[in-house]
TORGU-584606 format. One record per residue: residue number from 1; residue in one letter; x, y, z of N, C-alpha, C in turn. Coordinates in nm, 4 decimals. Layout:
(site NUM,'a',(X,Y,Z),(X,Y,Z),(X,Y,Z));
...
This chain:
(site 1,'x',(11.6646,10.0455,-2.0295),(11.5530,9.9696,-2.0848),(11.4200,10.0123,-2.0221));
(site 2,'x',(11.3224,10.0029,-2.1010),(11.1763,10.0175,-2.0365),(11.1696,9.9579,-1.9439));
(site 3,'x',(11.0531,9.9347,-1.8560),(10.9855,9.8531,-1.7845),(10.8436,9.8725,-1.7577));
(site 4,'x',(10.7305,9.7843,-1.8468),(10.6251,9.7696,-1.8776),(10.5490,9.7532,-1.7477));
(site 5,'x',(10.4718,9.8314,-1.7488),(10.3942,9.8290,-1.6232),(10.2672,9.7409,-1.6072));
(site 6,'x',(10.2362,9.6436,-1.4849),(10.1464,9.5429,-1.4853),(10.0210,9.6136,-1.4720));
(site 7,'x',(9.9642,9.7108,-1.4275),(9.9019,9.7818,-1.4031),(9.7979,9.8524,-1.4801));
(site 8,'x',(9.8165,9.8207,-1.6131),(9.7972,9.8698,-1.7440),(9.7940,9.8100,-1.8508));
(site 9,'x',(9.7406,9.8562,-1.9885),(9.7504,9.8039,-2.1040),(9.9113,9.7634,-2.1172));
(site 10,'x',(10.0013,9.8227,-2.0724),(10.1087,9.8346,-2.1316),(10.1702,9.6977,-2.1853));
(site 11,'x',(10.1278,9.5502,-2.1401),(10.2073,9.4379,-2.1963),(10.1353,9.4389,-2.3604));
(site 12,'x',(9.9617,9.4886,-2.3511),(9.9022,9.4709,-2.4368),(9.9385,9.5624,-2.5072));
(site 13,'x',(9.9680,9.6571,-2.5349),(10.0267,9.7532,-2.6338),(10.1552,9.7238,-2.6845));
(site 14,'x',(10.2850,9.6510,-2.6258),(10.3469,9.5833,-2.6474),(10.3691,9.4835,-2.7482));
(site 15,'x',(10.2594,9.4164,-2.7135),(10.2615,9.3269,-2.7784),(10.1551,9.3300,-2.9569));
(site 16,'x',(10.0879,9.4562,-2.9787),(10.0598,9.4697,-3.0599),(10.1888,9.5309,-3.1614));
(site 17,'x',(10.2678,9.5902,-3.0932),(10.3936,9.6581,-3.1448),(10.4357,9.5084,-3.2265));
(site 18,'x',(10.4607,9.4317,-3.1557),(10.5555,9.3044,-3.1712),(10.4531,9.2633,-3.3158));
(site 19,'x',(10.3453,9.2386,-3.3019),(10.2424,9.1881,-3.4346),(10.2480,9.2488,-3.5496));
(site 20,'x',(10.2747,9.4022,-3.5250),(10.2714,9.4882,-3.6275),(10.4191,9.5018,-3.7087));
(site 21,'x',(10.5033,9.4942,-3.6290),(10.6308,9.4666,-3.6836),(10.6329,9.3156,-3.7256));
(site 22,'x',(10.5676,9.2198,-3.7321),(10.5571,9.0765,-3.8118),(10.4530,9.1222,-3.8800));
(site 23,'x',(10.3729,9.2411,-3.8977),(10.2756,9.2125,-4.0374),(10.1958,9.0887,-4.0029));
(site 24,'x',(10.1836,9.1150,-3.8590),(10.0443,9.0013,-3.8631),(9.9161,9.0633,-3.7854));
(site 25,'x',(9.7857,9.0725,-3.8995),(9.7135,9.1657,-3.8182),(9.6379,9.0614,-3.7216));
(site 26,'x',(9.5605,8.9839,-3.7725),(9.4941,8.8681,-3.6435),(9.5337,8.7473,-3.6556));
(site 27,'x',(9.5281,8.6833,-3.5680),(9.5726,8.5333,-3.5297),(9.5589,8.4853,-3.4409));
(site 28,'x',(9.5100,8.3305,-3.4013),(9.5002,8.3023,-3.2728),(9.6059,8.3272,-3.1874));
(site 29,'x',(9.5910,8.3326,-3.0404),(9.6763,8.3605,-2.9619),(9.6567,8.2542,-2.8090));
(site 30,'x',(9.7767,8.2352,-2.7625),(9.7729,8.1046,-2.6669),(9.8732,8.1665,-2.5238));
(site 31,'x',(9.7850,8.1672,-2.4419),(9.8881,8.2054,-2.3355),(9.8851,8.1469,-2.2227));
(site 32,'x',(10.0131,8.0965,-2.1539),(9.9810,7.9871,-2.0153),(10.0549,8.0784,-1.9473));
(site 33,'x',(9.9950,8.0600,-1.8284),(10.0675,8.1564,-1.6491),(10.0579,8.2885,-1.6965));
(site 34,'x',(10.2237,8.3405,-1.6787),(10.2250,8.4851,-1.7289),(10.1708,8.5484,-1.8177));
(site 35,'x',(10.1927,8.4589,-1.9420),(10.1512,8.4719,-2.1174),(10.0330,8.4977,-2.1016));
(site 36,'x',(9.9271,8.4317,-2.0225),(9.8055,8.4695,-2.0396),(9.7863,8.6089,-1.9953));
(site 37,'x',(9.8513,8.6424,-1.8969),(9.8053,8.7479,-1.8685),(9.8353,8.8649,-1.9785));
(site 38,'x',(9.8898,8.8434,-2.0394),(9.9338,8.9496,-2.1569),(9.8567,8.9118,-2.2466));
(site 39,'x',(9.8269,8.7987,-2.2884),(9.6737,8.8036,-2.3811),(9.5848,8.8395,-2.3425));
(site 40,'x',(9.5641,8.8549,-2.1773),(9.4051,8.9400,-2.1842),(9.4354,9.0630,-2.1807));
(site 41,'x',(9.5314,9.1207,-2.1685),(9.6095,9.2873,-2.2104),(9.5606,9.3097,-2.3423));
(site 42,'x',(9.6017,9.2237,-2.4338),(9.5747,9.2618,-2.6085),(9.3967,9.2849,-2.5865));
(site 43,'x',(9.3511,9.1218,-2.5458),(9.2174,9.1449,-2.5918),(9.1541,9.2218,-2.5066));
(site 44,'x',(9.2147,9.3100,-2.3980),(9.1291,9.4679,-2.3525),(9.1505,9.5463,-2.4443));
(site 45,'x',(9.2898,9.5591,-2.4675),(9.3303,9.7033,-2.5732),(9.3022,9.6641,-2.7461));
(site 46,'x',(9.2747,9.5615,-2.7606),(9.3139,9.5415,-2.9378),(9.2587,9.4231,-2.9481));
(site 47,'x',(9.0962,9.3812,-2.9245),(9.0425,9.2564,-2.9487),(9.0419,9.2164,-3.0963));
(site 48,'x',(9.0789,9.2965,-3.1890),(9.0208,9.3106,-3.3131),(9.1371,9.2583,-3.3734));
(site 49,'x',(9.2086,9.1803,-3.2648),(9.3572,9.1498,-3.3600),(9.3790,8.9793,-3.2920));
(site 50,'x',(9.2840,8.9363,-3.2366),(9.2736,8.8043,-3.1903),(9.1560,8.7246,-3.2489));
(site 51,'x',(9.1942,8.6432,-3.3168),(9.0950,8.5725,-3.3896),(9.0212,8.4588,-3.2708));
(site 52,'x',(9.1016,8.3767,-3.2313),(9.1260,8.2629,-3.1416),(9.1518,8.2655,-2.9903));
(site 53,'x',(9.1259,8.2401,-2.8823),(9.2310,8.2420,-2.7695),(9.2442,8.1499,-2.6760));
(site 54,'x',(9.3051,8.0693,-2.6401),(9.3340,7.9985,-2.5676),(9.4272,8.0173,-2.4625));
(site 55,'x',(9.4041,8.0323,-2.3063),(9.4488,8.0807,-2.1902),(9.4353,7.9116,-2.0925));
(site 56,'x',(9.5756,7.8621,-2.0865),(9.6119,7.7828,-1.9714),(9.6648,7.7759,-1.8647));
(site 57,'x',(9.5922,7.7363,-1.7844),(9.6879,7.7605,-1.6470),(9.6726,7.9347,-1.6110));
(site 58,'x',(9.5984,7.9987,-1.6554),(9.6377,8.1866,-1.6788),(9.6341,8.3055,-1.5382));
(site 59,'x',(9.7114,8.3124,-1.5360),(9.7099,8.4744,-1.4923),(9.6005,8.5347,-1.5433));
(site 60,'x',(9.5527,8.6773,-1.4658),(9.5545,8.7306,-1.5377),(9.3108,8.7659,-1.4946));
(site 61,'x',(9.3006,8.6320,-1.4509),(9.1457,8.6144,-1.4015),(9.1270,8.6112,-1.2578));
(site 62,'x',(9.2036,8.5328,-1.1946),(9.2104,8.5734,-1.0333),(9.3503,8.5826,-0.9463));
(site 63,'x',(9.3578,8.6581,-0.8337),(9.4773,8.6610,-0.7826),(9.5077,8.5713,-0.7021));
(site 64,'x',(9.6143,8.5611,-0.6942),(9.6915,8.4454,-0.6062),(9.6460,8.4940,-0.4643));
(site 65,'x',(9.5751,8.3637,-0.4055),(9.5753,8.3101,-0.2717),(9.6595,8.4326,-0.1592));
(site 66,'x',(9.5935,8.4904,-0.1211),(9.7020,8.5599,0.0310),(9.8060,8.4881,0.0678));
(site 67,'x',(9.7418,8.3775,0.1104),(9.8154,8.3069,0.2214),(9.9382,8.2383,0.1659));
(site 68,'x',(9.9021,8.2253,0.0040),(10.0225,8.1653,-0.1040),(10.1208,8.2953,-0.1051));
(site 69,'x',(10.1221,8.4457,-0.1141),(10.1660,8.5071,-0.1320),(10.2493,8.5401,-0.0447));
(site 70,'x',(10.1646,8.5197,0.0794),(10.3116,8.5226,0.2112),(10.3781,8.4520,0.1940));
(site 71,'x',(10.3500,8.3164,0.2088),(10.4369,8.1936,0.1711),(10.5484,8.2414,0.0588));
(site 72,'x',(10.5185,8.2592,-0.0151),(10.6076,8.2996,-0.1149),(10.6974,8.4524,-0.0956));
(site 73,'x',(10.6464,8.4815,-0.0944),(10.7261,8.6747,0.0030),(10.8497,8.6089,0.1064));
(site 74,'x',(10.7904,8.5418,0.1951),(10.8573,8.4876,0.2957),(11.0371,8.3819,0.2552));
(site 75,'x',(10.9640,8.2375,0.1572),(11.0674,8.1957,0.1129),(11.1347,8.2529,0.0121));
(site 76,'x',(11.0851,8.3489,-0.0402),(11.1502,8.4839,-0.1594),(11.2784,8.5612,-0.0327));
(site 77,'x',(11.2282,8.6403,0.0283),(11.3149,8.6974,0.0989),(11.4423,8.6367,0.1730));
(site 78,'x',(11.4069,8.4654,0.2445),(11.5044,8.4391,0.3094),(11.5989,8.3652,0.1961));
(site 79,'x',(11.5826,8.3193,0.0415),(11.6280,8.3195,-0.0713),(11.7422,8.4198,-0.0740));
(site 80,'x',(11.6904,8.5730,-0.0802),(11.7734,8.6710,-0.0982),(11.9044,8.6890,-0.0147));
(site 81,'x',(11.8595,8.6692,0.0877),(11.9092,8.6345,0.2189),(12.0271,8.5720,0.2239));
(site 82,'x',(12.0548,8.4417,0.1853),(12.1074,8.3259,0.1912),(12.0791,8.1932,0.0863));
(site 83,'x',(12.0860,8.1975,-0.0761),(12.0720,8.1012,-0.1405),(12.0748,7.9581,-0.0947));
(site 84,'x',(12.0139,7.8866,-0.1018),(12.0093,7.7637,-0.0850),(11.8991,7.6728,-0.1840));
(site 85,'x',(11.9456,7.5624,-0.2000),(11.8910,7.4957,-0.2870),(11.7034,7.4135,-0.2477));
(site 86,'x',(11.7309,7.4696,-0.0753),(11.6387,7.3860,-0.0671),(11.5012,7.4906,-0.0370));
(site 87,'x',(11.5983,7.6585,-0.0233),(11.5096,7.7127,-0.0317),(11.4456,7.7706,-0.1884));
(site 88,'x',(11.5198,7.7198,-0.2831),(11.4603,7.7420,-0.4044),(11.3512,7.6692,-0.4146));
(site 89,'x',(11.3966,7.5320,-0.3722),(11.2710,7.4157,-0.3952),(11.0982,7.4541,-0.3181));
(site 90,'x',(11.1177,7.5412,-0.1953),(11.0242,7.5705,-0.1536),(10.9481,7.6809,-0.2227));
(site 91,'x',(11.0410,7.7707,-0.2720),(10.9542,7.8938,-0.3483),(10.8525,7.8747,-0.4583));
(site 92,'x',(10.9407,7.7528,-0.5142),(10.8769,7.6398,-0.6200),(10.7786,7.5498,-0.6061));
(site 93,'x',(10.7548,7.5130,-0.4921),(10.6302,7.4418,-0.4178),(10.4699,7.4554,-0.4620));
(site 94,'x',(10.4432,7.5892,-0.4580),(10.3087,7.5612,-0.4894),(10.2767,7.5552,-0.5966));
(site 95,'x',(10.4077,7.5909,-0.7395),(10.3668,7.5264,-0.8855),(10.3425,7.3972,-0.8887));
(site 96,'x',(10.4141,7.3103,-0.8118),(10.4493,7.1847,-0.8282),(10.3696,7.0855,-0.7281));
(site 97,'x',(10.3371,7.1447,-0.6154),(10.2219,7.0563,-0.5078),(10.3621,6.9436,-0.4898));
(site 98,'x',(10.2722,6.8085,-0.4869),(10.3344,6.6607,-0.4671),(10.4634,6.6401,-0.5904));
(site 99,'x',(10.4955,6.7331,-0.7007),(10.5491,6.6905,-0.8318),(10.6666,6.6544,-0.7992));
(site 100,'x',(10.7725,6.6126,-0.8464),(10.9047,6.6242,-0.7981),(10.9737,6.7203,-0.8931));
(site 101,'x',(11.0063,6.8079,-0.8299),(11.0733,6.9540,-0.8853),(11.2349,6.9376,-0.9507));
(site 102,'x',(11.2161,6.9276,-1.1038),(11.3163,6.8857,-1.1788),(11.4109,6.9490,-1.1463));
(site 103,'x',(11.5614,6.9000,-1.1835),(11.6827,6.9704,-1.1656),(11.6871,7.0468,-1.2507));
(site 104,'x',(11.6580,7.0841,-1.3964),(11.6543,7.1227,-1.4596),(11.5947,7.2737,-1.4393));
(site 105,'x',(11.4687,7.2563,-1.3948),(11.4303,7.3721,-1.3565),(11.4464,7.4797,-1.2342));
(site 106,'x',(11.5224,7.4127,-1.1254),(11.5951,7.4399,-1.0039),(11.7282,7.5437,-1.1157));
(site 107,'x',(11.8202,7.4671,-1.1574),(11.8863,7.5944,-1.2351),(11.8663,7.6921,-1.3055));
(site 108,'x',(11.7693,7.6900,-1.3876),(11.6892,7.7195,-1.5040),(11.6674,7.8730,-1.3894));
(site 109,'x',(11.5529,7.8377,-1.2704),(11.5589,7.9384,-1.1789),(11.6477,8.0043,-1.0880));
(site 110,'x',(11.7111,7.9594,-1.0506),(11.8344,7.9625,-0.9840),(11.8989,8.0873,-1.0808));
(site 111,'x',(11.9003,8.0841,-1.1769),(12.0085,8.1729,-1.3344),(11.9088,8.2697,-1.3150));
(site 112,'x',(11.7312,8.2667,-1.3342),(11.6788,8.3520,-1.3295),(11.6667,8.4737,-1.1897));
(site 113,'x',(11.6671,8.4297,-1.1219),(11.7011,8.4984,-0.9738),(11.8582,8.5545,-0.9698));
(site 114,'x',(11.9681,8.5000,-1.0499),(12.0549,8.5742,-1.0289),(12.1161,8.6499,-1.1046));
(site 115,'x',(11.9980,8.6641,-1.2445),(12.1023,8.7448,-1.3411),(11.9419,8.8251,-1.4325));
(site 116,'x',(11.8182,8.7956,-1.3694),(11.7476,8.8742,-1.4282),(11.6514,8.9449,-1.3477));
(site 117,'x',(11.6638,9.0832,-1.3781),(11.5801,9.1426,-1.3099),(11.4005,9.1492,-1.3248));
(site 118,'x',(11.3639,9.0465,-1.2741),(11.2212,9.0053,-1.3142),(11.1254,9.0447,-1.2619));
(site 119,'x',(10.9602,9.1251,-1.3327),(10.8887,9.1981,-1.2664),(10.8160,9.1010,-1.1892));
(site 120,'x',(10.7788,9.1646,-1.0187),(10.7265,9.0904,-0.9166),(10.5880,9.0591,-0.9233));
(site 121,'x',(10.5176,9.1883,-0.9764),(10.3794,9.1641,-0.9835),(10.3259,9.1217,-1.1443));
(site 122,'x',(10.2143,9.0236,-1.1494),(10.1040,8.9775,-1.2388),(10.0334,9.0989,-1.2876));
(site 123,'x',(10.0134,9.0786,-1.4620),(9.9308,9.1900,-1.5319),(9.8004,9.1935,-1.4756));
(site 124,'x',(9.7200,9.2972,-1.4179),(9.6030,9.2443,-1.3325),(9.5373,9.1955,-1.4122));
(site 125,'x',(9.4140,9.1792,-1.3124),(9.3229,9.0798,-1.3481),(9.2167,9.1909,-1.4287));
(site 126,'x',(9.1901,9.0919,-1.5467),(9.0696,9.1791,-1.6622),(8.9387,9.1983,-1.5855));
(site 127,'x',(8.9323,9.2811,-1.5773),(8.7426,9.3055,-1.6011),(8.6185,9.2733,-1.6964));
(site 128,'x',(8.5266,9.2190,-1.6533),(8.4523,9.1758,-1.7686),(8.4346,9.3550,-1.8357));
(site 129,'x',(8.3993,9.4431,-1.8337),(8.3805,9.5593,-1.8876),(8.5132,9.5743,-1.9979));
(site 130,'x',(8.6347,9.5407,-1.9469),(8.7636,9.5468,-2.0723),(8.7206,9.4871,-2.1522));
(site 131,'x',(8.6525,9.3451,-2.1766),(8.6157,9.2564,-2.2520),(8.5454,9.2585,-2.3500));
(site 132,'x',(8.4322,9.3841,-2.3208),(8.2650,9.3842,-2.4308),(8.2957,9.4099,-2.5354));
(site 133,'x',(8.4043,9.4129,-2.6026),(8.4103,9.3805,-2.7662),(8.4919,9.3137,-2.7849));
(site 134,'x',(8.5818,9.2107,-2.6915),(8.6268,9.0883,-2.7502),(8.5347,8.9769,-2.7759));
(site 135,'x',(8.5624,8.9772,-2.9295),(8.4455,8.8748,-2.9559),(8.5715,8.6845,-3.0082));
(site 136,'x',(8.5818,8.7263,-2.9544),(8.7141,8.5732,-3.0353),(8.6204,8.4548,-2.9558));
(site 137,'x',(8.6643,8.3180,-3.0008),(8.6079,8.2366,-2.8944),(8.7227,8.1983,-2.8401));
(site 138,'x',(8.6417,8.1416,-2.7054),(8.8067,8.1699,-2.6261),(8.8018,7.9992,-2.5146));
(site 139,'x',(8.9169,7.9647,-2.5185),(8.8856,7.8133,-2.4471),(8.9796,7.8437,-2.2919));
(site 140,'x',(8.9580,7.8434,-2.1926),(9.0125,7.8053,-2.0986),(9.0310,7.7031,-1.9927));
(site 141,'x',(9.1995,7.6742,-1.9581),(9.2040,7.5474,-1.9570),(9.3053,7.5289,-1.7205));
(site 142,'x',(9.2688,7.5406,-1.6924),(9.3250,7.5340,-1.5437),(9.2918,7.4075,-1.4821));
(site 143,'x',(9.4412,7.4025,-1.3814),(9.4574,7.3024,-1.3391),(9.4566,7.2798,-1.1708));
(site 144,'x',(9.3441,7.1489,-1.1613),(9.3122,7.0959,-1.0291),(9.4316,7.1611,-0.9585));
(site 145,'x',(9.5246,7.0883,-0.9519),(9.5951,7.1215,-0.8041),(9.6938,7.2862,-0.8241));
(site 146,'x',(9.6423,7.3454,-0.8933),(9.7210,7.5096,-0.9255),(9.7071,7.5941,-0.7406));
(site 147,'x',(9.8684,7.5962,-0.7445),(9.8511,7.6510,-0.5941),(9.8231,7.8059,-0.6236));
(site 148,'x',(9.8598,7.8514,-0.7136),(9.8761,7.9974,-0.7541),(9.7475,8.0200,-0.7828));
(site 149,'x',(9.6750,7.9590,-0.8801),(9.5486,8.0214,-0.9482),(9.4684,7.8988,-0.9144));
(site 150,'x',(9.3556,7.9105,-0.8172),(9.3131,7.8029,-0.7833),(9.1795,7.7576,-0.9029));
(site 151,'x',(9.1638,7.6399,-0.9671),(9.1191,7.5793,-1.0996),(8.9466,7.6206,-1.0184));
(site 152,'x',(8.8663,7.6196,-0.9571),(8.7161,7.6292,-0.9425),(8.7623,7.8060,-0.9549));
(site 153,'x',(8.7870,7.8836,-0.8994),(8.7765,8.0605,-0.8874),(8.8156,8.0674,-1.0529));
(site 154,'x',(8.9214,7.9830,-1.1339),(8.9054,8.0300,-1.2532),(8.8200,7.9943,-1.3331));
(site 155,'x',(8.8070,7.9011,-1.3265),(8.6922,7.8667,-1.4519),(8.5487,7.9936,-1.3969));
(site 156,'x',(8.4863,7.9983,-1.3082),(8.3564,8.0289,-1.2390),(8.4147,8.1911,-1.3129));
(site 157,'x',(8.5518,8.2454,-1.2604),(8.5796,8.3952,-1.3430),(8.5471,8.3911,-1.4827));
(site 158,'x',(8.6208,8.2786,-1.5650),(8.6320,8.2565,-1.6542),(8.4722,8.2841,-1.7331));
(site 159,'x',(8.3736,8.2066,-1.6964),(8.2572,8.2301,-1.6736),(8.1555,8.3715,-1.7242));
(site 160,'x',(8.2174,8.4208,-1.6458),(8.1577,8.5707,-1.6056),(8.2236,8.7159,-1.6870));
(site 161,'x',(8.3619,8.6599,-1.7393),(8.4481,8.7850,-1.8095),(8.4093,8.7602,-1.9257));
(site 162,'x',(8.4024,8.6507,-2.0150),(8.4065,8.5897,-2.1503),(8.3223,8.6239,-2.2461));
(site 163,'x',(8.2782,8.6431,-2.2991),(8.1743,8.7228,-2.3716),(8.1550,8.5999,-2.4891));
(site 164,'x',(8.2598,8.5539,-2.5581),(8.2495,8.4198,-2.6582),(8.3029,8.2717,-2.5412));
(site 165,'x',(8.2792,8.2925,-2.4399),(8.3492,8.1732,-2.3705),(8.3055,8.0360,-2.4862));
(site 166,'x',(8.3876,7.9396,-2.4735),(8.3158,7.8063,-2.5549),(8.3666,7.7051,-2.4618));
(site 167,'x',(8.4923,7.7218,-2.4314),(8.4869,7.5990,-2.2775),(8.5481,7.6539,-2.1360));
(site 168,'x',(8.5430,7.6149,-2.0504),(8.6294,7.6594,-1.9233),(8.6727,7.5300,-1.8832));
(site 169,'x',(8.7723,7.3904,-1.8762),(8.7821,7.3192,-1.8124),(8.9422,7.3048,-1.7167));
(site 170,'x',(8.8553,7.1878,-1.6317),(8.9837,7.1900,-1.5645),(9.0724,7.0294,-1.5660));
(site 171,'x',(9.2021,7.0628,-1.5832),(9.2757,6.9126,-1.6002),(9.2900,6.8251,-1.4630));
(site 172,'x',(9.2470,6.7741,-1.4820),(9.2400,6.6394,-1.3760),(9.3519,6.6374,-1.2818));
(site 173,'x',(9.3960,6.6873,-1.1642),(9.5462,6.6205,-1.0855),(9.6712,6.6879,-1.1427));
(site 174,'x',(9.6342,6.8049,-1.2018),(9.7869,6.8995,-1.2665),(9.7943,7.0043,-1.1738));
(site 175,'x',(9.8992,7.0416,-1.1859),(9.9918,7.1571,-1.1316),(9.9949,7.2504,-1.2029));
(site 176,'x',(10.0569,7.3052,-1.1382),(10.0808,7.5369,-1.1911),(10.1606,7.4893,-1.3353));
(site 177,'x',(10.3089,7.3963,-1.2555),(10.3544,7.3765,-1.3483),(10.3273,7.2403,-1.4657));
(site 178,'x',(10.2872,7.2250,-1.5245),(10.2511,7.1297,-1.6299),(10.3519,7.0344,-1.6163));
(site 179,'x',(10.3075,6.8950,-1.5653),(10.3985,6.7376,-1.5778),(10.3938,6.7620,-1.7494));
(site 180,'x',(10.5021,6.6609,-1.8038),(10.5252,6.6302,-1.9011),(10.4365,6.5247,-1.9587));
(site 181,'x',(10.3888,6.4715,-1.8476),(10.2748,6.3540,-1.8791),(10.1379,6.4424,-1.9763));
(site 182,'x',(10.1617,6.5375,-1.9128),(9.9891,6.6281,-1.9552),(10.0180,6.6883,-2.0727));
(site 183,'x',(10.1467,6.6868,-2.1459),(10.1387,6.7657,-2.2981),(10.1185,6.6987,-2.3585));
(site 184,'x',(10.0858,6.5696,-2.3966),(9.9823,6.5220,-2.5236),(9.9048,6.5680,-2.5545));
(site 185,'x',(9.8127,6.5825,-2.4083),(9.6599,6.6254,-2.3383),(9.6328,6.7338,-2.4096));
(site 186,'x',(9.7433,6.8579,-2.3059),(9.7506,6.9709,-2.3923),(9.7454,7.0135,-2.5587));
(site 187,'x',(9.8302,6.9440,-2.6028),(9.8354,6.9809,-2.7372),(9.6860,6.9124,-2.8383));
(site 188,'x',(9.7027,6.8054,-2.7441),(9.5489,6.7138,-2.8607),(9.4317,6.8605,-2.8193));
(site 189,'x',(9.3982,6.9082,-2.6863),(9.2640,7.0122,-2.6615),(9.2874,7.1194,-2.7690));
(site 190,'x',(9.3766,7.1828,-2.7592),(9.4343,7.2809,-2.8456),(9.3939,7.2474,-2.9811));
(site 191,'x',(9.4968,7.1556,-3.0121),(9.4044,7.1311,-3.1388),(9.2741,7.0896,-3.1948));
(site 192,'x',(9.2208,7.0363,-3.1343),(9.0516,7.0293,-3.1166),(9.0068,7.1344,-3.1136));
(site 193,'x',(9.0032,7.2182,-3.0087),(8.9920,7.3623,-3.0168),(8.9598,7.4410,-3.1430));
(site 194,'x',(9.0959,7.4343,-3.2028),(9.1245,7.5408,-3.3010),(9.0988,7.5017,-3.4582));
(site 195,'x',(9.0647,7.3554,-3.4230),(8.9900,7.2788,-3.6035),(8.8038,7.3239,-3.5653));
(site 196,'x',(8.7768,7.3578,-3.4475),(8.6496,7.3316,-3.4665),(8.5754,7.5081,-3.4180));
(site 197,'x',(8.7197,7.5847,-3.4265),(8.6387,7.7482,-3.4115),(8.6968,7.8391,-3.5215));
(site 198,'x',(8.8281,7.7856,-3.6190),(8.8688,7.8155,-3.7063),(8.8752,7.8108,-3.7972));
């Protein structure tokens, strides 16, 4: 099998493959964490195929925290090491801050760590220069307590790359990973969003 390199257009070329084989030339596009970062892949390589964009929670504008990354390197490795449940829960920590870290998703990861070989590094971060002919309007949406992508460095990026920016906000008391409480939230912005740029 391939393996798409973060480093590069390559998720964004990808993923125009994937559009073109659905016969869909533009359409809005919505990407949270990882996902985002592969939407700002398209709209470097192929703005002309994003009508819409909406980036939550995203990759993809600033890098994760150093000091989060050791942290994470660290309970990653002694993971490898010696599985334990409680060291899953820690690797999981800074999505989640104070959240209580579902069982659900403890296996969910748990399966992913032991049966998929998953790339380590984030699609980098865009340059406003990739950007100067994405013209879409674009809403971005990050969250207060994001241990990974801290919510003031994104929006302020957010800011500065955007060329159609129309909002940058941040959700009140959320996490990396999205409570279930906050998808109303989510879905009502979204749709607001997309009745009033579409």
């Amino acid at each position: 099998p391939v393996r798409l390199s973060p480093h590069d257009d390559s998720y964004g070329y990808w993923l125009v493959d994937v559009l073109n084989a659905l016969n869909l030339q533009q359409l809005p596009l919505l990407g949270g964490s990882y996902g985002a970062g592969i939407l700002l892949r398209v709209a470097a390589c192929a703005p002309e195929r994003i009508s819409t964009a909406i980036l939550f929670i995203p990759s993809g504008l600033v890098s994760i925290p150093f000091s989060t990354m050791l942290y994470l390197l660290g309970w990653l490795g002694l993971y490898r090491l010696a599985p334990t449940p409680e060291r899953l829960k820690r690797i999981l920590r800074p999505m989640f801050k104070d959240e209580p870290i579902d069982e659900e998703v403890l296996e969910i990861t748990e399966a992913v760590f032991r049966f998929v070989h998953i790339e380590p590094e984030m699609p980098h971060n865009v340059r406003r220069a990739e950007l100067t002919n994405f013209k879409a309007p674009t809403l971005v949406l990050a969250a207060e307590k994001d241990g990974l992508f801290p919510a003031n460095k994104v929006v302020t990026r957010a800011r500065e790359v955007f060329p159609n920016l129309v909002a940058a906000e941040v959700i009140p008391d959320a996490t990396h990973y999205l409570p279930a409480r906050y998808h109303a939230y989510l879905n009502e912005r979204c749709d607001r969003f997309l009745e009033e740029t579409t």
